[in-house]
N, CA and C atoms as a LAMMPS dump frame, in Angstrom:
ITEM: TIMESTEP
0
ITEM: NUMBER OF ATOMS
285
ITEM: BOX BOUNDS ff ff ff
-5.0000000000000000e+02 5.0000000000000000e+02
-5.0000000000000000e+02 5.0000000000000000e+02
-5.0000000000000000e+02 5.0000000000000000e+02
ITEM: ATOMS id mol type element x y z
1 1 1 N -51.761 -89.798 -28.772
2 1 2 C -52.375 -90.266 -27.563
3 1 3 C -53.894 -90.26 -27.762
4 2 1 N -54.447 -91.155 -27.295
5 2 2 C -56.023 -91.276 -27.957
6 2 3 C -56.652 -90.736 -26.271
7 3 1 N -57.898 -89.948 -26.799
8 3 2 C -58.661 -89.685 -25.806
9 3 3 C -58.985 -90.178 -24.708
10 4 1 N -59.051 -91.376 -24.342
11 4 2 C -59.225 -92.609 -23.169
12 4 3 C -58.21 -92.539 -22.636
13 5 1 N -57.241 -91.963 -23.055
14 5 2 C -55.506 -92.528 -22.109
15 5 3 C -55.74 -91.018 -20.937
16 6 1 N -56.37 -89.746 -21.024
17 6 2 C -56.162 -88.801 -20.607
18 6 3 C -57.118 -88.878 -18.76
19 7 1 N -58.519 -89.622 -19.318
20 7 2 C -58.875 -89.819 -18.258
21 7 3 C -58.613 -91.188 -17.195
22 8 1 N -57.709 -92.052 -17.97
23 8 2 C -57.355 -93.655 -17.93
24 8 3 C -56.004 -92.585 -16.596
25 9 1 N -55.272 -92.146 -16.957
26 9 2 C -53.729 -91.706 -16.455
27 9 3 C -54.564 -90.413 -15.159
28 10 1 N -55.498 -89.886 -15.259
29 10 2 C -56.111 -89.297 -14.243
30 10 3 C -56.489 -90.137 -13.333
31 11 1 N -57.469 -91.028 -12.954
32 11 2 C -57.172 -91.896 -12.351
33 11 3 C -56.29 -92.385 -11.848
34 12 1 N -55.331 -92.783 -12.519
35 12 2 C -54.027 -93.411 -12.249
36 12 3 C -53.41 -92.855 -10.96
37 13 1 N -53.12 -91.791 -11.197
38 13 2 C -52.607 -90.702 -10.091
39 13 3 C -52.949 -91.057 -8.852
40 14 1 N -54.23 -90.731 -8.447
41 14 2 C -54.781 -91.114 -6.823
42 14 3 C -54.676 -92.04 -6.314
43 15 1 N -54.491 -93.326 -7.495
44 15 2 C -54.816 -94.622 -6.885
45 15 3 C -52.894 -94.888 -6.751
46 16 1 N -52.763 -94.304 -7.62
47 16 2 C -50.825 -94.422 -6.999
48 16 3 C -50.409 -93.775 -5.852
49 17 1 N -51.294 -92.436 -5.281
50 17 2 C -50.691 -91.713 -4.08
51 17 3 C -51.256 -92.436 -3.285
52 18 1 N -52.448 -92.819 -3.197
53 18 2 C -53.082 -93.709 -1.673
54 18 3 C -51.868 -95.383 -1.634
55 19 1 N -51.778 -95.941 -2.825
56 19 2 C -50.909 -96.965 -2.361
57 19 3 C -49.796 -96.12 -1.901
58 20 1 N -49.028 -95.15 -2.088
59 20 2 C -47.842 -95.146 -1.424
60 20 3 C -47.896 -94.442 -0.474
61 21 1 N -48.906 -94.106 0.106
62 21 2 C -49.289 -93.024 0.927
63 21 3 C -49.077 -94.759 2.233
64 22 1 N -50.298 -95.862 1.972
65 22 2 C -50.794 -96.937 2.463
66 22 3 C -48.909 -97.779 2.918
67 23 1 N -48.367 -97.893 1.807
68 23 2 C -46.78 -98.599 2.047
69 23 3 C -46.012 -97.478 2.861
70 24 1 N -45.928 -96.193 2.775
71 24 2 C -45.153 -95.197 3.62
72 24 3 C -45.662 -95.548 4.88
73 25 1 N -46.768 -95.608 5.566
74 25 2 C -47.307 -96.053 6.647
75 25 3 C -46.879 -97.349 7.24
76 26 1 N -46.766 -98.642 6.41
77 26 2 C -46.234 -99.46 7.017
78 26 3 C -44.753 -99.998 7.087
79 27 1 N -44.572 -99.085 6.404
80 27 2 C -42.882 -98.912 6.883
81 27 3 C -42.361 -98.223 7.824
82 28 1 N -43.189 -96.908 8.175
83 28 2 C -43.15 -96.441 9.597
84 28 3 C -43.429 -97.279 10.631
85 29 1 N -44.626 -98.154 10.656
86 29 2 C -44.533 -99.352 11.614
87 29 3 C -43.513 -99.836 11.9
88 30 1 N -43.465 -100.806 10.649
89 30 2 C -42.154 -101.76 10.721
90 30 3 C -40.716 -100.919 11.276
91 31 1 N -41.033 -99.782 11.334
92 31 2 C -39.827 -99.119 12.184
93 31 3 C -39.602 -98.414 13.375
94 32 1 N -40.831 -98.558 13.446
95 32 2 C -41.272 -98.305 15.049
96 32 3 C -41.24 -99.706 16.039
97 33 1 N -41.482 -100.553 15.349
98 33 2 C -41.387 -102.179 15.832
99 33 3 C -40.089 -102.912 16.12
100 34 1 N -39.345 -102.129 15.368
101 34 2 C -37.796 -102.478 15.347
102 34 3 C -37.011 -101.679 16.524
103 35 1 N -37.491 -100.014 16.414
104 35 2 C -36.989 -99.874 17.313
105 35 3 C -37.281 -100.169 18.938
106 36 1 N -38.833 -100.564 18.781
107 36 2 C -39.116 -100.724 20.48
108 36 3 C -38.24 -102.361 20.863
109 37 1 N -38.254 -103.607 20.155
110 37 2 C -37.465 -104.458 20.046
111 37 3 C -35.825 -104.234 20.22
112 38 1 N -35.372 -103.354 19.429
113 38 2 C -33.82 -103.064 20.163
114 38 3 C -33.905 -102.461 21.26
115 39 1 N -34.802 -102.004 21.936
116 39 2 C -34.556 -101.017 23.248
117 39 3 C -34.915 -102.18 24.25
118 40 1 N -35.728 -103.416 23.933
119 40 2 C -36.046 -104.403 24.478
120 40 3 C -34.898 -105.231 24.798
121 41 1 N -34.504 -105.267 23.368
122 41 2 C -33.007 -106.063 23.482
123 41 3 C -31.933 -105.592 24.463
124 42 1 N -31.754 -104.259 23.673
125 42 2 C -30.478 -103.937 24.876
126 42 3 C -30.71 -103.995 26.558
127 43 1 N -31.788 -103.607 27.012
128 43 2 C -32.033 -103.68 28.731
129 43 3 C -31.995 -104.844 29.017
130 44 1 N -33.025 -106.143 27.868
131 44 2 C -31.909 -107.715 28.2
132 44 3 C -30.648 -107.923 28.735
133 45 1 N -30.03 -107.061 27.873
134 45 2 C -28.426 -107.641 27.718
135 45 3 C -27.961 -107.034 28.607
136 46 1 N -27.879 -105.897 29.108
137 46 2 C -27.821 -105.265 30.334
138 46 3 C -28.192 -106.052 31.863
139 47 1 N -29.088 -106.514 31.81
140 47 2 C -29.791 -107.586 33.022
141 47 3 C -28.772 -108.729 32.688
142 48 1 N -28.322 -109.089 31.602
143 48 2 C -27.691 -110.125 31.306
144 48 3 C -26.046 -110.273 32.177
145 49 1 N -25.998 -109.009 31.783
146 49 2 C -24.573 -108.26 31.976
147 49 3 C -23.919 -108.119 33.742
148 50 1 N -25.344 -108.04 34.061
149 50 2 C -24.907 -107.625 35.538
150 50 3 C -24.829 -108.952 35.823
151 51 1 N -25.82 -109.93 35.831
152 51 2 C -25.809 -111.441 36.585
153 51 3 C -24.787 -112.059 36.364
154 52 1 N -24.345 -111.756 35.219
155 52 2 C -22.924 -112.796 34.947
156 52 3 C -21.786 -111.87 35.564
157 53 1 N -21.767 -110.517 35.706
158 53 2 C -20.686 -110.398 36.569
159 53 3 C -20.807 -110.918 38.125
160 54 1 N -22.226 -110.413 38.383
161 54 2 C -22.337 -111.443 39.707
162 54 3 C -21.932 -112.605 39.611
163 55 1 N -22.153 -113.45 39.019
164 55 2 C -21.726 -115.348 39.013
165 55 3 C -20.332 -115.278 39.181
166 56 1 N -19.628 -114.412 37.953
167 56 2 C -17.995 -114.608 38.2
168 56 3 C -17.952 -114.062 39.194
169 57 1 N -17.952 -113.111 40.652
170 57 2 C -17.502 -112.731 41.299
171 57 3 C -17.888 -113.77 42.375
172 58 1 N -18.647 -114.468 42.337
173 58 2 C -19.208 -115.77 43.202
174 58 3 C -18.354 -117.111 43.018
175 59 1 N -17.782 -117.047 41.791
176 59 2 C -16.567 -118.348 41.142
177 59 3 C -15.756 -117.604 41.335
178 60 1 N -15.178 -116.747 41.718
179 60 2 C -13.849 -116.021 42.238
180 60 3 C -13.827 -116.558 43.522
181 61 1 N -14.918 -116.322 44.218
182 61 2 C -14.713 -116.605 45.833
183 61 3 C -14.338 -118.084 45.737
184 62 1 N -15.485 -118.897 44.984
185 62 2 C -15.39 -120.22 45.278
186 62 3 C -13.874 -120.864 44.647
187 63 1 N -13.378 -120.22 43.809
188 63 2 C -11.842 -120.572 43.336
189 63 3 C -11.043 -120.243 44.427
190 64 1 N -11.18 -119.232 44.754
191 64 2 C -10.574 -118.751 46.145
192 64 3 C -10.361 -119.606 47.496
193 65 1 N -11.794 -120.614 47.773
194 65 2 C -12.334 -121.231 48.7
195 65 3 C -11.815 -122.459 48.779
196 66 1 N -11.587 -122.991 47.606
197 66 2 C -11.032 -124.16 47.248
198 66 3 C -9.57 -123.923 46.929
199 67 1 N -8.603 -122.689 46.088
200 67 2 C -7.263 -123.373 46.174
201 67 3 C -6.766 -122.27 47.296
202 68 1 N -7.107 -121.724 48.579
203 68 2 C -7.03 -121.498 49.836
204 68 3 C -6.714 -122.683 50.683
205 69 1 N -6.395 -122.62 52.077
206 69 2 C -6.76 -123.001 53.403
207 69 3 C -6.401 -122.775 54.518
208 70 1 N -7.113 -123.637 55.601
209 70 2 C -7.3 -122.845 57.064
210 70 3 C -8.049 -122.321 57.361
211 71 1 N -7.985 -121.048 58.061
212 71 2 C -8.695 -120.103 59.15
213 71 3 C -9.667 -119.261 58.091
214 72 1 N -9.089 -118.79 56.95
215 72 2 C -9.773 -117.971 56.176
216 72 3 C -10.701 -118.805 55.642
217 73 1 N -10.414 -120.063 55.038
218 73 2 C -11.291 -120.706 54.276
219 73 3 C -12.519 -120.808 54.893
220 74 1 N -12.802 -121.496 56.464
221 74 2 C -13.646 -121.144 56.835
222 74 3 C -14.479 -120.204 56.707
223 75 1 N -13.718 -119.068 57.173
224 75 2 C -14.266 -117.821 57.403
225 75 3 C -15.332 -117.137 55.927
226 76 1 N -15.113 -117.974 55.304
227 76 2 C -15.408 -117.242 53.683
228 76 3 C -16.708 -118.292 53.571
229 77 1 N -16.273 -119.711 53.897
230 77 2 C -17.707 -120.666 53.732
231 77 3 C -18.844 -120.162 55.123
232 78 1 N -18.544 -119.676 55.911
233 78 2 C -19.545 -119.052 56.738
234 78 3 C -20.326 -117.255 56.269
235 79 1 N -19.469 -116.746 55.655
236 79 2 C -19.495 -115.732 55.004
237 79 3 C -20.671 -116.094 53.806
238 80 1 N -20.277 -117.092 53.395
239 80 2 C -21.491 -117.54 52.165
240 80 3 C -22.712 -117.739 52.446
241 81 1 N -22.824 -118.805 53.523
242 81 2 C -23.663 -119.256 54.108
243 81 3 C -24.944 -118.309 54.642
244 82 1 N -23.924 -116.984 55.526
245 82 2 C -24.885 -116.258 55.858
246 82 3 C -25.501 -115.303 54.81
247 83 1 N -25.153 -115.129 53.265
248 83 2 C -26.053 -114.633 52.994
249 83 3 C -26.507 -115.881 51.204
250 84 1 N -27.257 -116.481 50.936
251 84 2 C -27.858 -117.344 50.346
252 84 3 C -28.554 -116.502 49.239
253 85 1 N -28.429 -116.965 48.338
254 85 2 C -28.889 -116.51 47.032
255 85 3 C -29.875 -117.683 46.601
256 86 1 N -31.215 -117.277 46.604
257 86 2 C -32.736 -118.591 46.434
258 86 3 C -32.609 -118.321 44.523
259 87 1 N -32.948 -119.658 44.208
260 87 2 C -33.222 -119.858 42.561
261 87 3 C -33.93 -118.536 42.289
262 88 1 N -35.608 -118.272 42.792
263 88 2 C -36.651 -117.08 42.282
264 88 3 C -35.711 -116.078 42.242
265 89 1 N -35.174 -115.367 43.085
266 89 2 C -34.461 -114.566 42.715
267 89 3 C -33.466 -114.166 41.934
268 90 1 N -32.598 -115.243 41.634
269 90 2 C -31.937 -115.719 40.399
270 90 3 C -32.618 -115.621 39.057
271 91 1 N -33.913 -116.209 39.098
272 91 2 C -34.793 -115.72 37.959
273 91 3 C -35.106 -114.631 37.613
274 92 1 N -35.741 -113.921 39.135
275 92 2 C -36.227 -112.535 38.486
276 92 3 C -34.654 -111.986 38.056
277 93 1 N -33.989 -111.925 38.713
278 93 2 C -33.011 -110.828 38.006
279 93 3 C -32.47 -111.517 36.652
280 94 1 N -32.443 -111.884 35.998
281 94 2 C -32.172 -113.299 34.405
282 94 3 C -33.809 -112.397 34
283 95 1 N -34.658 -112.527 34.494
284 95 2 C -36.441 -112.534 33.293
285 95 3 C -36.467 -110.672 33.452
């Protein structure tokens, strides 16, 4: 081993712990980023989850409404009527 390699490989050392010191760091990011994104995701899907059971329970009635009739049928299209579901609100609970 020739004399130059001893202080050449000293060097070496520090400049190898700061890069992996520098990549250990952004892999902690990148995994901190991932997880705030799945926690994002899932409360989506959750908001997702409830509206669409609302809708089907709203196409239940209206299946209901339509292969029904008579006295009840009425009674169910006035039932609707009085309480109205506006688009914005439809949104916020979907955004």
């Amino acid at each position: 081993m020739s004399p130059l390699m001893i202080p050449i490989i000293g060097m070496m050392i520090p400049i190898i712990a700061i890069l992996a010191k520098v990549y250990m760091r952004s892999m902690e990011m990148k995994e901190r980023q991932l997880t705030a994104m799945g926690e994002n995701t899932a409360e989506k899907a959750a908001q997702y989850a409830t509206r669409v059971a609302e809708l089907e329970q709203r196409v239940r009635v209206l299946e209901r409404i339509a292969t029904d009739g008579g006295i009840q049928t009425a009674a169910q299209i006035e039932a609707l009527r009085d309480s109205p579901v506006s688009f914005e609100t439809m949104r916020e609970k979907v955004q």
